[in-house]
C-alpha positions in Angstrom: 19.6 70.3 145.5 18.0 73.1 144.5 17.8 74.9 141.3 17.1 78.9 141.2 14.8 80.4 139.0 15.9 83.2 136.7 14.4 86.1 139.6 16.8 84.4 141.7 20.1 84.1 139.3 19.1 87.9 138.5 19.4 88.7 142.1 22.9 87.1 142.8 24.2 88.2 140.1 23.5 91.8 140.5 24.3 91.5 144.3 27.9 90.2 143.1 27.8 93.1 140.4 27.6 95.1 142.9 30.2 93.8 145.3 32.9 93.8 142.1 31.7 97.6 141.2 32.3 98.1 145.0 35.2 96.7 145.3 37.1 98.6 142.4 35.4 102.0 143.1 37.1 101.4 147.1 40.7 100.5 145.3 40.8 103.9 142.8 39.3 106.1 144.9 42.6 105.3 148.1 44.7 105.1 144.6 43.3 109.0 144.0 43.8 109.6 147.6 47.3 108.4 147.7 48.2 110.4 144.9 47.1 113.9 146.4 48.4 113.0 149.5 51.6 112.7 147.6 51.1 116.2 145.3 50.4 117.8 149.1 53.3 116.5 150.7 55.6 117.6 147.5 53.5 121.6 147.8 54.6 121.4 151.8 58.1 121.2 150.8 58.1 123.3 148.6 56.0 125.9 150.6 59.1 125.1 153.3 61.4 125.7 150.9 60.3 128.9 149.8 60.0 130.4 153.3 63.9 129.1 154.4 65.0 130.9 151.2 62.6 133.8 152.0 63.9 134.0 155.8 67.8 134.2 154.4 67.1 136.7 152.0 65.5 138.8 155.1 68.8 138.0 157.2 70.8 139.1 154.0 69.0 142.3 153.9 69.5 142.8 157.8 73.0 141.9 157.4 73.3 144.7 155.0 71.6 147.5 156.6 73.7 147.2 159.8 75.0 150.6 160.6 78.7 149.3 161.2 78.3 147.8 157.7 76.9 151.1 156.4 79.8 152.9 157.4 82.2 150.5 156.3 81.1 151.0 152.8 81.1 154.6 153.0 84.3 155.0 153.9 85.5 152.7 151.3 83.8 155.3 148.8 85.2 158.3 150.7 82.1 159.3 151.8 80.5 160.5 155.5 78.2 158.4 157.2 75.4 160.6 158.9 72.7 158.6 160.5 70.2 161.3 160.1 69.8 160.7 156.5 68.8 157.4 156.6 65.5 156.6 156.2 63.7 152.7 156.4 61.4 151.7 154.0 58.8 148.9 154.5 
């Protein structure tokens, strides 16, 4: 059997070094990944969230400006309604 010299042992060892380093630099950084992965999927639905609360504040506001609805509440305040003095703002 044969014995290695210490050039030899040096070698190995730095090639399993190596490996180990490897190995546990491959582990945290799909540990790191899983974890933004995870923040961006929590953002999304939030993001989704936002715009469905957005959207039904937009129908609200619709819902309110309808002229029928208009009228409605002038009449209850014993007022006129007259189309010509109503103005949109964006």
């Amino acid at each position: 059997m044969k014995t290695f010299d210490r050039v030899e042992k040096a070698f190995y060892t730095s090639i399993i070094l190596s490996g180990i380093i490897l190995a546990i630099g491959i582990v945290f950084l799909q540990t790191r990944l899983l974890q933004v992965q995870s923040e961006m999927a929590k953002v999304n639905q939030e993001i989704s969230q936002k715009q469905v609360e957005i959207n039904d504040a937009k129908q609200a506001a619709n819902e309110l400006l309808r002229s029928a609805r208009l009228m409605e509440i002038a009449e209850k305040a014993g007022l006129s309604f007259n189309n010509d003095n109503i103005g949109v703002a964006e």
